[in-house]
VEXDREN-2710 file (C-alpha; in Angstrom, 1 decimal):
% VEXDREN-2710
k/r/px/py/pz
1/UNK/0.0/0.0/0.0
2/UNK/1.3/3.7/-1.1
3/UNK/-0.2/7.0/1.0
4/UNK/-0.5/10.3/-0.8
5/UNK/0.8/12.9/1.0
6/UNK/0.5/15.8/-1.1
7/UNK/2.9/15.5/-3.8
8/UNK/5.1/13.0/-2.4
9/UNK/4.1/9.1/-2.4
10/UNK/5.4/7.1/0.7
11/UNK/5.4/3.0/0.2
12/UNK/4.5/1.7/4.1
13/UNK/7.9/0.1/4.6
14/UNK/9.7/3.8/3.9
15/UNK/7.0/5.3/6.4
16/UNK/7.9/2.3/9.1
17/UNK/11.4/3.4/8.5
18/UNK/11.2/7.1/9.0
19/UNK/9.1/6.4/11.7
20/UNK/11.9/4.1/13.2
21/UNK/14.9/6.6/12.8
22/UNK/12.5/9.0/14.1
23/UNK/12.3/7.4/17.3
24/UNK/16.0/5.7/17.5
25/UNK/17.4/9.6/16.7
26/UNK/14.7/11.3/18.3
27/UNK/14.6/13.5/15.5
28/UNK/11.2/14.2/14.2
29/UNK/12.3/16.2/10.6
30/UNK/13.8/15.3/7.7
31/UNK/14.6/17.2/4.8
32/UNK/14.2/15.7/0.7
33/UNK/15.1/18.0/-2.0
34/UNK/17.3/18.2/-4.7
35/UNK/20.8/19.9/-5.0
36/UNK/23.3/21.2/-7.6
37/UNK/26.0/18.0/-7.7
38/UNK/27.6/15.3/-9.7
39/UNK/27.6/14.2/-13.6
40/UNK/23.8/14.1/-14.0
41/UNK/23.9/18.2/-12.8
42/UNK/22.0/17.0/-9.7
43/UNK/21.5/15.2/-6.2
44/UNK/18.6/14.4/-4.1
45/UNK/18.9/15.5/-0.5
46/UNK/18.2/13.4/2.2
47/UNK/18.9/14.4/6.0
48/UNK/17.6/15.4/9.2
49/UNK/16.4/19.0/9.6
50/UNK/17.0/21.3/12.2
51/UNK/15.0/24.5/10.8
52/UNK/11.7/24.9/8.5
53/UNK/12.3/28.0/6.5
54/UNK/9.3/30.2/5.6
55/UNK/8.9/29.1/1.7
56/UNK/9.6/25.4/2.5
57/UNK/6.6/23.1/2.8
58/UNK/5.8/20.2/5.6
59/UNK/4.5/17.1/4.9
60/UNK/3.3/14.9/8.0
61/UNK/3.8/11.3/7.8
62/UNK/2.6/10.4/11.3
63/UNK/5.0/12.0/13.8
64/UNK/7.5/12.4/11.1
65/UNK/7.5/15.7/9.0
66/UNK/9.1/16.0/6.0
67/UNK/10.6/19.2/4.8
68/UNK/10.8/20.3/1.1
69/UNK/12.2/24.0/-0.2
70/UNK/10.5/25.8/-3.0
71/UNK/13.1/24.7/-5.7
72/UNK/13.1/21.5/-5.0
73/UNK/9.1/20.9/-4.9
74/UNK/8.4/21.1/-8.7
75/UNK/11.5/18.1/-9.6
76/UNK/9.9/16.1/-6.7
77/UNK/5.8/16.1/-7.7
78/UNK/4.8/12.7/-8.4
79/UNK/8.1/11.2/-6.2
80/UNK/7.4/7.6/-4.6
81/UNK/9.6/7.5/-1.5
82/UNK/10.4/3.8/-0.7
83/UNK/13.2/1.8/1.3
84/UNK/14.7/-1.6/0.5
85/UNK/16.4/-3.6/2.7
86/UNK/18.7/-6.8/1.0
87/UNK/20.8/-8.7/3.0
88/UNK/22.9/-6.2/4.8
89/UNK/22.1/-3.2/2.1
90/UNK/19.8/-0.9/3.0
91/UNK/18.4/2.4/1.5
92/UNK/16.1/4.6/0.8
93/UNK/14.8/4.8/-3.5
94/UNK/13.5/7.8/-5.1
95/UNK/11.6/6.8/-7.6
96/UNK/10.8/10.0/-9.6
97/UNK/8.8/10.0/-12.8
98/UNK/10.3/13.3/-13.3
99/UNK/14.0/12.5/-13.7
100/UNK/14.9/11.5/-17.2
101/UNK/18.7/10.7/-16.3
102/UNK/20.6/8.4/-14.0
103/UNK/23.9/8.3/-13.2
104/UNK/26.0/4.5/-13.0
105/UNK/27.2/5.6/-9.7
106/UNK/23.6/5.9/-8.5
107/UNK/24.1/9.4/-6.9
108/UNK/23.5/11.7/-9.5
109/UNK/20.4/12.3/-11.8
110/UNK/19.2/14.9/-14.5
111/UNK/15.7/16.0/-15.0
END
């Protein structure tokens, strides 16, 4: 099962695992976006937050918000947040129907 929140999907094993760091951390924000980086021209962003800026919007996944700024928002509409776990591999996947480009490394996409 996938909940819509806003603009941004979340499968129900990345929304057990936010919920988990949340709670191991005792951090309660996390920031997704997208930055300026690597061979594709960008990264997504994926880290705790300390500070909600005025433009940036909040998504609430439980006792979890997620924190997205205003440039990132339009390259992450229609994003399916998910996490995998395999063996001793684990990690979150941005699956993004917006990004036409993905680097071999796995780090760095275009849109």
């Amino acid at each position: 099962m996938v909940s819509r929140i806003k603009m941004i999907e979340f499968t129900d094993e990345a929304i057990t695992r936010l919920h988990y760091i949340s709670e191991q951390k005792e951090e309660n924000y996390f920031r997704v976006g997208i930055t300026g980086g690597g061979c594709g021209g960008h990264e997504y962003i994926f880290d705790y937050c300390d500070s909600v800026n005025a433009d940036d919007f909040t998504l609430v996944v439980g006792h979890v918000r997620i924190v997205i700024d205003a440039m990132s928002a339009p390259y992450l509409d229609g994003l399916t947040l998910d996490y995998i776990q395999k063996g001793l591999n684990e990690e979150f996947i941005f699956n993004n129907p917006n990004q036409t480009y993905a680097c071999g490394c796995g780090k760095s996409v275009g849109f």
